[in-house]
N, C-alpha and C positions, 0 to 999 in steps of 0.2 A: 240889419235888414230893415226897409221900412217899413212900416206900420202905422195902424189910424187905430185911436183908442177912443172913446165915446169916455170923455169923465166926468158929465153932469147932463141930468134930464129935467126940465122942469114943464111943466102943462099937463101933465101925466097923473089920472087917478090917484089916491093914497090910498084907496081899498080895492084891493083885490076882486071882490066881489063885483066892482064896478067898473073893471076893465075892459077890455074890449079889443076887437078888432077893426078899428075904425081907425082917421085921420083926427085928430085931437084941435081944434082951432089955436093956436097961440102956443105952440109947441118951441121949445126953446132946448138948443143943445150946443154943449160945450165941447169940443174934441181937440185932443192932441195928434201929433203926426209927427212921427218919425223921419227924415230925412236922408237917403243915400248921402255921402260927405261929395259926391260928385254934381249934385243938383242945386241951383242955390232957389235959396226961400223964396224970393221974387217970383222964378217961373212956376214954383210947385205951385204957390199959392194961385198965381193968374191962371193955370190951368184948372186948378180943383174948382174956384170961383165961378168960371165959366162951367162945367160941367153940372156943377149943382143945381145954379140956377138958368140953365136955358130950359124952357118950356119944350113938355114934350106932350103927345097923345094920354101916355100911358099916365099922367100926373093929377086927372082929374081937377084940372084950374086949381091948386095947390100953389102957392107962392112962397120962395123962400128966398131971405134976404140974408145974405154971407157976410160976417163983418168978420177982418180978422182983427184978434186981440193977442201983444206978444206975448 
């Protein structure tokens, strides 16, 4: 089945106590994805890409920049 796994956070408090619910400036995340064997890489990827980063209302001028790494 596929799946998205989140395997690294970096921008992100180290103390607990100073956490929060907010948007973090400089937030940096590594994720894996799983693949149906009927999909190939190219379009999964061109479609997640576009979905991440198109600008919406709800995103608070929030920018994020997609790079894939194999």
């Amino acid at each position: 089945m596929p799946c998205l796994t989140v395997t690294g956070i970096s921008g992100l408090p180290n103390d607990l106590a100073m956490a929060g619910n907010v948007i973090y400036k400089d937030m940096t995340m590594r994720c894996s994805m799983r693949l149906p064997p009927t999909l190939a890489w190219e379009k999964a990827n061109e479609i997640l890409k576009e979905k991440l980063t198109q600008t919406s209302s709800d995103s608070f001028g929030a920018k994020l920049e997609y790079t894939l790494v194999d």
